[in-house]
Each structure stands twice: as C-alpha cells, then as structure tokens.
C-alpha positions, -999 to +999 in steps of 0.1 A: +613+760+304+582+737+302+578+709+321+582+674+309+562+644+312+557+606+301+532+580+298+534+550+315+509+522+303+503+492+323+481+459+315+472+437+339+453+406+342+418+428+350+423+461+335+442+488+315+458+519+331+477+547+319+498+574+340+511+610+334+544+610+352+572+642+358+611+631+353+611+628+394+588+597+391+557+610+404+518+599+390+510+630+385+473+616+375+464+581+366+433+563+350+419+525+347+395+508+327+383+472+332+392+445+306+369+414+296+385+380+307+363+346+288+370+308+308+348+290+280+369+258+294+384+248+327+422+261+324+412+282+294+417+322+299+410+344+271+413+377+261+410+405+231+431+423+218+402+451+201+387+450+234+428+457+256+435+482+226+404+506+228+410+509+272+441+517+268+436+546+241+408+557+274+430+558+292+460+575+278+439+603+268+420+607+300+460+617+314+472+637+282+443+657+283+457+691+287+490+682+288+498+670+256+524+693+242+545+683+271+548+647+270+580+635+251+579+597+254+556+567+263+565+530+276+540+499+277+545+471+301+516+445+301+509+408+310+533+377+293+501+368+275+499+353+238+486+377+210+476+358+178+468+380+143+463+371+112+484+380+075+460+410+074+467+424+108+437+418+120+429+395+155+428+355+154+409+334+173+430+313+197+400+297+216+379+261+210+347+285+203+367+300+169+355+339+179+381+361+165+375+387+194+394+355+214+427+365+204+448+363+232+456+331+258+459+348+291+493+344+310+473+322+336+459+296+307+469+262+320+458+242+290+487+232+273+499+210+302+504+179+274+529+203+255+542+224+290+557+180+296+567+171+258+588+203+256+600+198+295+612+159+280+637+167+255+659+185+281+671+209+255+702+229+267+684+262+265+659+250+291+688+251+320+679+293+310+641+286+332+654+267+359+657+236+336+618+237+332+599+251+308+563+267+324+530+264+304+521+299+314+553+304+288+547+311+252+561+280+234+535+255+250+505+276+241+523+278+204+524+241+202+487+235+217+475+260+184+493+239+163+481+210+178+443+219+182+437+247+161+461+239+131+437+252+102+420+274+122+445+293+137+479+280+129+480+279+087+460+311+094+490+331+111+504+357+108+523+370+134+524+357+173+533+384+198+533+387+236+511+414+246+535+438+257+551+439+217+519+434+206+512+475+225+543+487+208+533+474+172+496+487+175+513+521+175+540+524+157+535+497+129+571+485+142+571+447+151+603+445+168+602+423+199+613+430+232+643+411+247+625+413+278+597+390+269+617+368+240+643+359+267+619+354+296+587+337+278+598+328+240+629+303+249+649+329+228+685+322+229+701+361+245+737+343+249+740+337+211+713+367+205+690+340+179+660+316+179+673+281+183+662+258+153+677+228+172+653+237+197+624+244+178+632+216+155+630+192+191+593+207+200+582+204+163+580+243+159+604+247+132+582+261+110+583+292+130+619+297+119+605+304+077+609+336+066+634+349+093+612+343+121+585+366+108+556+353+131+582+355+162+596+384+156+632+386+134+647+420+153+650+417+191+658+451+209+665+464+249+640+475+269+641+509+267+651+517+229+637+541+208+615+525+186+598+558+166+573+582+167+535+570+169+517+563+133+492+593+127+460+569+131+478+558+170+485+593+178+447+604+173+436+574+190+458+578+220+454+617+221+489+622+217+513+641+192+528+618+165+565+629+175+558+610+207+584+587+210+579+550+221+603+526+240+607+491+232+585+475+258+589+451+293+566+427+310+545+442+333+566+424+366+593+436+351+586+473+348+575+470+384+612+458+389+628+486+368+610+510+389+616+492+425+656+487+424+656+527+420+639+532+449+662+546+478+656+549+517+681+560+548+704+529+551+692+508+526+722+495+501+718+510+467+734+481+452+708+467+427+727+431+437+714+433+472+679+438+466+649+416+458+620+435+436+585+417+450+560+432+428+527+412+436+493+412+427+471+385+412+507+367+411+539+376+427+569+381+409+605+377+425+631+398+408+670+399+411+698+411+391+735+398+395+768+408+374+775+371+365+757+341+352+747+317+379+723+285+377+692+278+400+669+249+397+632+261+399+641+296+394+639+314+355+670+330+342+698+338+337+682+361+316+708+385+303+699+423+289+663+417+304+659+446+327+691+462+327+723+460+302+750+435+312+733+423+336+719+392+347+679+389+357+667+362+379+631+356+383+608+334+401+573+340+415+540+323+427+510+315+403+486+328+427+487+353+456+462+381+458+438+361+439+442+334+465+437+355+491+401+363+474+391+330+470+401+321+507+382+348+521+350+346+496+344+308+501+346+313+537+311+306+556+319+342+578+321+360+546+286+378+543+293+386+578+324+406+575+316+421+548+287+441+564+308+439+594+331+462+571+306+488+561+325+509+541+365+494+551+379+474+525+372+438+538+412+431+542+416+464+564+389+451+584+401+415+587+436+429+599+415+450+624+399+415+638+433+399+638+452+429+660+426+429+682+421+392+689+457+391+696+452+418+718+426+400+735+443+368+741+478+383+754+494+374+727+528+399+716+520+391+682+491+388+661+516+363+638+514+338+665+478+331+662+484+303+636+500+281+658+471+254+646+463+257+613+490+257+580+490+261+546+507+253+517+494+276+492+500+262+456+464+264+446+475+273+414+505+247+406+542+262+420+558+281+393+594+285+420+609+275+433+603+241+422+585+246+390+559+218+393+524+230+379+507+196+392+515+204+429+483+214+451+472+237+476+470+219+515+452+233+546+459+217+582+442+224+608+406+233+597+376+233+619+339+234+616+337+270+630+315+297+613+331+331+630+345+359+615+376+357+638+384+321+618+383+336+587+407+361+601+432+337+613+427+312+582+434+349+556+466+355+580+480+319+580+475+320+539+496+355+542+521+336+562+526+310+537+526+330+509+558+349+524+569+310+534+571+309+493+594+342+487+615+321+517+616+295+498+623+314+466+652+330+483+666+302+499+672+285+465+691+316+452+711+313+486+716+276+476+726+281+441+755+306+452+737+341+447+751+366+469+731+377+504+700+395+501+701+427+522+663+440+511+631+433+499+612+456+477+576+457+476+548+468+448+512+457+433+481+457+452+490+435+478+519+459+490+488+485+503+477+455+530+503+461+555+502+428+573+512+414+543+540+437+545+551+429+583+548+397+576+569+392+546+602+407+564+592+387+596+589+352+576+621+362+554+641+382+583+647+416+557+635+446+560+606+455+535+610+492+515+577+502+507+578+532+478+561+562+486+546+564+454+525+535+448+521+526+415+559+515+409+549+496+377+532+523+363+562+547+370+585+516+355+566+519+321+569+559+324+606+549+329+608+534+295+594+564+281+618+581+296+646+564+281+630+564+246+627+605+247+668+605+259+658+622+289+681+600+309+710+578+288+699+545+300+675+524+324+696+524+353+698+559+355+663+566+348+653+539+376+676+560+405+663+589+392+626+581+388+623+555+418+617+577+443+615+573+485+604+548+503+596+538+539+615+505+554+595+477+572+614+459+595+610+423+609+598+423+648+626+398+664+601+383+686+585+366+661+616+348+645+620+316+662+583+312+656+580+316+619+614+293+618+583+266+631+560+272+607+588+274+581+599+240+590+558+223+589+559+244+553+584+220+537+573+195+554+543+198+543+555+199+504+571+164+516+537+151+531+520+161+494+552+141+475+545+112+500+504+113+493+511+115+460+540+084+458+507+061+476+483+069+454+502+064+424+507+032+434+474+027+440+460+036+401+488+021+384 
C-alpha cells in the first residue's frame, strides 16, 4: 500500500509556507517564501492578495514535487486579515493610495480605532462573545472604516469581503463558504443561533451587508475541517497538485497551531484537552483553551462554540506583540551592532541567552531569572488585546540606565521575556477568575518556542510545566490536520489532532525562582495601575 500524505499551508504575517506531512504528523519537507507587507500610513498595514496567492502555489509545489499521486487532502490556515474583491473576482484596493494590488488590511492594522469605539458603545449582546469588547484587529471595524473612507472606492465597488484564510479556500476551489473558525472569532457571527445578526449590524450601520443573503460575508458557514471539494483544474496546475485533491474548510493560523498542540502527548501530561493551554507565539501570541460548557471572561474572546473542535467551547486571548517586540527591544538598543558581531554566525537571541547564563554565573546568582531585580516592564507596545482589551494602553520600562554594554541589553531582552510570560499570567488568571477549571499545562509553538529561555521562563512566571513538541512546526502540521479530515483519513479533528500531534518534551518551572517572580508579578500590575493613574492626571490636565 502507498503511502499517504497532506499539505499543510500556513500564512503568516511575513511569509507563505507549505508542508508535506505523513498521517503520523511529521513535516516530511517544508518550504517558505517571503510576502510583501506596505505601511503607507502610521497604523496602516497592507497586503496582496496576487502577491500571497503566487507564494503559496511556490510553495506547495516545491513539497508535491514527486509526491503528488500520494497526497489526498490539503488544509490552509492563515492570518485573521481582511481580503477585499471586487464583482469580477478580481482584488480591491482597501488602502488611502487606491492600488488594487493593496487588497488586504493586515490583522495588525490599527486604523479603524474611531469604529473599534463606536462599535464597542452600543454594547450589543453579541459583544459579551469577545470579552464584551470588540478589537480593531477584528473584521467589523475595518468593514466600517471602508465604508467610512473608501465608500465609492471600495465599498459600492464590493463584491465579496473574506478573511484570508476563506479567502485560500475560495482561490481554489471557486467555493466561497466561510469558515466558522474565523466568522465566530473575527466577523461578530452569531454560532449560538448559527446567523449574522441584523440587530447588530443594523446598530454599527452595516446592514447593508445582510442584502442578498449575506453574499459579501459569506451566506454558508461550515466546521473546520469539512470537505469542501476537489481543486478547480486552473488551482490544481497552479498548485502542482491532482484536481481530486480534496480541501478542508479552513482555520486561523493560531488556531491550527492549537488543533495541532492539544494533540500533542508526553509521559504524565493529562490528555484532557480541558487542562491544557495552547501558546502558539510568534509576531503575536495566541492563548487557546477549550472547555465543555459556556463560561464568560471579561478581556478574554469567546465563548466561541464549534471553532476548533465540535461541541466544544474555544477561549482565546493573546498579546498584540511578542516576538516582534522582542526585535525592536534588541535592535534599538545602543549594544546592538556589538552583539551582533559578537554573535558571528549564532542567531543574536542564542547569543544573548549565552551572555545572560553566564553573567549569572559570574555574579553567584542560582538563577539567571533573578537578574531583573531593577528594571520592569510592562510590555503593551502594541495596545493589550487580553486580558483587558484596551488598544490605547502603552508599553512602560522602569529601571533604565544610561549604559551602553552588551550585558544590559541582555538583561533589558530577559526582563521583556519575563513580562511577556507576566501577560499569559495574567491571561490565565482571568480564566481562573471567571470560573474556568485549573490549568495543568502549557503548550508551546511559533518561533519563539525554539528560544528556550523563553520557554523556562514561561513555566517559571506561570508555575506549569511547558510541553514543547518534537516536531516544530505544530501550525503547519495543524493545517495538514485539516487535510486530513477533509480526505476522511481520520472521522474528525479530535482524532486527527491525537493522532497527528505527535511527542513532546516537558519544561518544568525551577522552584527556586517562584517567590521571586511572585515580586515582579506583583510590580507588573502595579505597574498597569501606575499607567491608569498617569493617565487619570493627565486627563485632567487637557480637558
């Protein structure tokens, strides 16, 4: 019997990749092509979706090649991100410079802050579904700002609206069902009553969506997972692929990574998807959880029911910037030039963790942790998207000096770690608040999961042990996983997710660190407090 095989396709923020992966979950081989990002404003983050479309046909046929009469299904996962396209199916300028090749407002787009508040004001009841706050890196404030600013340019233009992952899925199939992944999530859709809300499009003046069955939204929602056919003759030649293919309704790219993660076993680890927390973190971290029943959490998105799995409830929150924080804290550092030559040929954050072990070393101490006694960080560069769902909130640094050396930029990298796993804390402790039962694990993917002291710190600042998978590109294998499901290799996600998870190797916290990061827990929301208090002055001040 001939082996069998799917494609996984991820797109991220930066770039396209495809996988080839066996029925046991393993990337078999994997490639990656770069994807162009424009800013032509402050807050404005742009994308194409010719440009998205044409890497990821590279890259699925880089891994098919010579193995094409094997592979049975393929699943896309990619970025919450806004797709506009005209009646004619072609791409739609979303962007102030009116370039059609600008087709596509970037997840991390921060411009419709005016509609993010208008829509946050009516309080509609399907708002308690995103922790009572809708986000503007959601889809119904960027549809509102189109209507708003580009109303004949874009808007009476229209034909359909997709988020990028659905947007994948109709490129090659011609199918424009919509995922119930990213309606539920990022469209306000209403899963409890399975239909778009007219009261609540009515309140944010987006009625007019709701004409013609919801065709620019999408009028047939589906599970991740679901068949949704074969590939259209033109896809299949572009992608390298046979036409009997067959291709899964899609997920967000988090969310694959999720799928993937809760499969993943290790010795004494609870398999119960209810005990575990799926971290999958790159440019932005993602917080995932799953519970049987409903439950409400201010700050935190969800209940969203049927997201990843069937009949069951997803919770998500997640930070707005992580890894690309880290860059920018250790690029606009003074030492920077230094370290990276200092490097040579290490990647500059295995080098840094080098400087930071052996400082430690060198001053006695029994942890490295402990050498951010002085300086602090809250790390909402980017606005906090959970757990308290303010976008206006800022990033805060105590404790800076004038000093020039490599080992400060080492310590200032390792205290923004710290308070980056202060924020998965404090995403977890609002679950625990809210009544969601303990956590027993964390689960770990994305780029930042290869940095290790991210890693120790995360279960040291959170006291849980951290599975790490053996295979490393988790939401690559949880777009496979869809694949999977589509070809009826395995009868549904959960299955598919034990089966295709894989191994991993547990992390656990080093208990003489714990009363120490309960300290710099403590100056972390009281630090949030400080920035409510500066802010409370100053208003008073300007108005």
């Amino acid at each position: 019997m001939s082996k069998i095989y799917f494609i996984g396709v991820d797109v991220g923020t930066g770039s396209s990749r495809a996988a080839l992966v066996n029925s046991h979950g393993k990337v078999i081989k994997s490639h990656v092509k770069e994807i162009k990002t424009w800013n032509p404003l402050p807050d404005h983050y742009e994308q194409s979706s010719d440009d998205i479309w044409k890497a990821v046909c590279e890259c699925v046929k880089k891994v098919a090649e010579g193995f094409t009469n094997e592979i049975v299904g393929i699943g896309f996962d990619a970025t919450c991100s806004l797709v506009a396209i005209d009646t004619l199916g072609q791409p739609l300028s979303v962007s102030t410079t009116g370039n059609n090749d600008n087709n596509i407002i970037l997840w991390m787009d921060h411009r419709a802050i005016k509609e993010t508040n208008f829509i946050n004001a009516t309080n509609d009841p399907i708002l308690k579904y995103v922790g009572g706050k809708v986000s503007l890196e959601m889809q119904c404030p960027k549809l509102l700002w189109l209507k708003s600013n580009l109303n004949s340019a874009c808007w009476a233009k229209a034909g359909k609206f997709f988020d990028l992952p659905d947007f994948l899925t109709w490129k090659c199939t011609g199918d424009d069902s919509r995922s119930l992944c990213s309606a539920v999530c990022k469209w306000n859709y209403d899963a409890a009553n399975k239909c778009w809300s007219d009261d609540f499009l009515r309140k944010i003046n987006l009625l007019d969506l709701s004409t013609e069955n919801y065709r620019k939204l999408g009028n047939r929602i589906r599970e991740p997972g679901e068949t949704i056919c074969g590939l259209t003759p033109e896809a299949a030649v572009e992608l390298g692929l046979r036409p009997d293919v067959k291709v899964s309704v899609s997920m967000i790219d988090a969310h694959a990574g999720a799928l993937a993660l809760f499969g993943c076993s290790a010795e004494n680890v609870n398999p119960n998807l209810m005990s575990k927390m799926a971290l999958i973190c790159g440019t932005s971290s993602c917080h995932m959880s799953v519970t049987s029943q409903s439950l409400w959490a201010n700050g935190v998105w969800g209940p969203y029911e049927g997201a990843i799995f069937p009949n069951m409830f997803l919770f998500e929150g997640g930070q707005s910037a992580t890894g690309i924080l880290l860059d920018f804290v250790v690029k606009n550092h003074p030492a920077y030039p230094k370290a990276i030559e200092s490097a040579g040929e290490r990647n500059i954050y295995e080098y840094l963790n080098e400087l930071l072990i052996g400082l430690a070393s060198r001053e006695n101490l029994t942890s490295y942790q402990f050498l951010t006694k002085d300086i602090h960080v809250w790390p909402d560069f980017h606005g906090n998207r959970s757990p308290i769902s303010d976008q206006s909130l800022k990033g805060m640094i105590s404790g800076l000096t004038m000093s020039t050396q490599e080992e400060n930029l080492a310590v200032t990298y390792l205290a923004f770690v710290q308070a980056l796993a202060y924020g998965t804390r404090h995403i977890l402790d609002s679950l625990k608040r809210h009544g969601r039962p303990e956590f027993e694990t964390i689960l770990i993917c994305g780029g930042l999961s290869k940095n290790p002291i991210f890693i120790q710190t995360h279960a040291e600042a959170c006291n849980l042990p951290v599975l790490c998978p053996n295979e490393k590109e988790m939401v690559l294998v949880g777009a496979a996983i869809l694949g999977a499901c589509a070809a009826k290799f395995y009868p549904d996600l959960e299955s598919a997710s034990h089966a295709m998870g894989g191994q991993g190797t547990v992390v656990r916290p080093d208990c003489k660190s714990k009363t120490y990061h309960e300290k710099k827990y403590k100056v972390f929301l009281t630090m949030l407090e400080h920035q409510r208090l500066y802010d409370e002055i100053m208003n008073e001040a300007v108005n």
